[in-house]
N, C-alpha and C positions, 0 to 999 in steps of 0.2 A: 549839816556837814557840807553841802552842797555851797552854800555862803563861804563856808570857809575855805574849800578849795578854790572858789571863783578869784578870792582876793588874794591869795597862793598862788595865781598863773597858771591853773588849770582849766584845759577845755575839755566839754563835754565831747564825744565822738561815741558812735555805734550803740546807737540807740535803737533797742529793741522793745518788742510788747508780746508777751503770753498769752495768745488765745484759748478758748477752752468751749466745746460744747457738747452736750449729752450726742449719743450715735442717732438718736431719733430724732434730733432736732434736726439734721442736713436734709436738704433739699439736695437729691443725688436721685442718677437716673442711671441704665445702663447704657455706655455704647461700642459698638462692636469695633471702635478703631483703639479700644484699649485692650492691652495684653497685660495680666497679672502672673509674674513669676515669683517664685520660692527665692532663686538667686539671680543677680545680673545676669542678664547672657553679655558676650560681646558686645552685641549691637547697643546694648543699656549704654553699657560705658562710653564707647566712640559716641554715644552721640550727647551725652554729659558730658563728655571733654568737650568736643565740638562746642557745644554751648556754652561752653564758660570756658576763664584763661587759667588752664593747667599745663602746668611743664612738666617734665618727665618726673620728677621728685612728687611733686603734688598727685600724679596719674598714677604710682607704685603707693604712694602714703593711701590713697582713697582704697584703691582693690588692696591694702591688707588691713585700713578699718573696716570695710564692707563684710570680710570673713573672721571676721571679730563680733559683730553683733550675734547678741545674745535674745532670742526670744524668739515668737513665731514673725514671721517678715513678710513683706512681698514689697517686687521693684515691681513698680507699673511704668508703662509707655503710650504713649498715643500716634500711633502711624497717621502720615498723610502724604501722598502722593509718593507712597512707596518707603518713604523714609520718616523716622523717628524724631517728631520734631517735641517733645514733650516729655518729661520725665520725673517721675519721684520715688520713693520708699515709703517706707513705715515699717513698726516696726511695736506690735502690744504686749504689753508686759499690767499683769496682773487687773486688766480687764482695759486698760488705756493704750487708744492707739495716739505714738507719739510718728508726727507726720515730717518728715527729714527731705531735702535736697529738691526742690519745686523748680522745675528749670524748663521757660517755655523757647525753644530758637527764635530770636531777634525777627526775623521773616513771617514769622507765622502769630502772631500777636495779636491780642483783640479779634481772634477769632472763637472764644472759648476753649480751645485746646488745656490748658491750663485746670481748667472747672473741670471737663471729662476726666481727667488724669486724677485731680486727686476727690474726683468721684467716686471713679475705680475704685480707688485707694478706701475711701471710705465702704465703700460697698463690698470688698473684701472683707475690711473689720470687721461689718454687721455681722455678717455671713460667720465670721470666726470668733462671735461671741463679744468682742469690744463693747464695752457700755459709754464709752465717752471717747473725746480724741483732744488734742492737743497740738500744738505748735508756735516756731519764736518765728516772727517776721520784723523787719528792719522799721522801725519807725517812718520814716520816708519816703516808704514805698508805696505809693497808694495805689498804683494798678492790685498790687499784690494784697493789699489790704482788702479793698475792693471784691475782689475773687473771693476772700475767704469768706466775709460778710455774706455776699452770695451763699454763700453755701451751707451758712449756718455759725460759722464761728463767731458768736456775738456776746460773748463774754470776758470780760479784761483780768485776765490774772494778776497781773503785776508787768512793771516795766523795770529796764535797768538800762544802763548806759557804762561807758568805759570814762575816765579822764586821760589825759596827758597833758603834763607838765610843757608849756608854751615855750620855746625857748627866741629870745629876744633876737631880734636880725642886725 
C-alpha cells in the first residue's frame, strides 16, 4: 500500500513506534523529588501547560479528558528547585500500564528528570499489581527513545504513521 500511495502524492508524516516491556524488566529506582497523585493537582497542569504550547481550548479539552480516564491512574511529577519541571500519567487497565503525556521543561533536560518521572510511574504500577507497561513515542525522537531504552522498554510492537495527500505549489 505504501508504494501505492507514494505514487498517489502521499507523504508519510507522524511516525510513531509501540514500546512494550514486562514491570520486572525496568530498571527504576526511587526518588524523593517525585510526587505520585490519584489526580492532577493544579500545579500538574500549570506546569504541563508551561511545557507544551496549549491555548485555552487545548487547556479545557486536556482537564476534561483527564476526568474522563477510566482505570486506576496516577499523575506523577518531578520537582526541582522548588518547581515542577517533569511530568507524566499512567494509567493500568487489566494488568497494563499504558504510559501517557512524558513532558520534561526545555531548561532542565539531560539531566535525567524525565527517567525519575516515569520511574515513579513505573514503581507505582509495580506496587499496584501491573504486569507489563506500554507506550507510543514519535519515531524521531531519539532523546525520548533513548530514555525509554534506559529504562527497559526494549521491545517493538508495531509502528504506524499517518499520510497526506501533497498538494502541488
Amino acid at each position: 500500500m505504501d508504494t501505492i500511495l507514494d505514487r498517489h502524492g502521499y507523504d508519510t508524516e507522524g511516525g510513531s513506534i509501540h514500546l512494550f516491556a514486562g514491570i520486572e524488566e525496568f530498571k527504576v529506582s526511587p526518588d524523593a523529588r517525585v510526587t505520585i497523585l490519584p489526580a492532577p493537582s493544579e500545579s500538574w497542569f500549570d506546569a504541563r501547560f508551561r511545557m507544551g504550547a496549549y491555548g485555552d481550548t487545548d487547556r479545557r479539552i486536556v482537564r476534561e479528558m483527564t476526568k474522563l480516564i477510566v482505570g486506576e491512574r496516577a499523575f506523577v511529577s518531578t520537582e526541582l528547585e522548588g518547581a515542577i519541571v517533569a511530568v507524566a500519567f499512567g494509567v493500568i487497565r487489566d494488568g497494563m500500564l499504558v504510559v501517557e503525556s512524558v513532558e520534561t521543561d526545555g531548561h532542565f533536560r539531560q539531566q535525567g528528570l524525565g527517567r525519575k518521572t516515569v520511574g515513579g510511574l513505573i514503581g507505582w504500577a509495580r506496587q499496584a499489581g501491573a504486569e507489563a507497561a506500554c507506550l507510543q513515542v514519535v519515531v524521531d525522537n531519539s532523546p525520548a527513545r533513548a530514555l525509554y531504552a534506559s529504562l527497559g522498554f526494549n521491545r517493538e510492537l508495531y509502528r504506524y504513521h499517518y499520510r497526506r495527500k501533497m498538494i502541488a505549489a
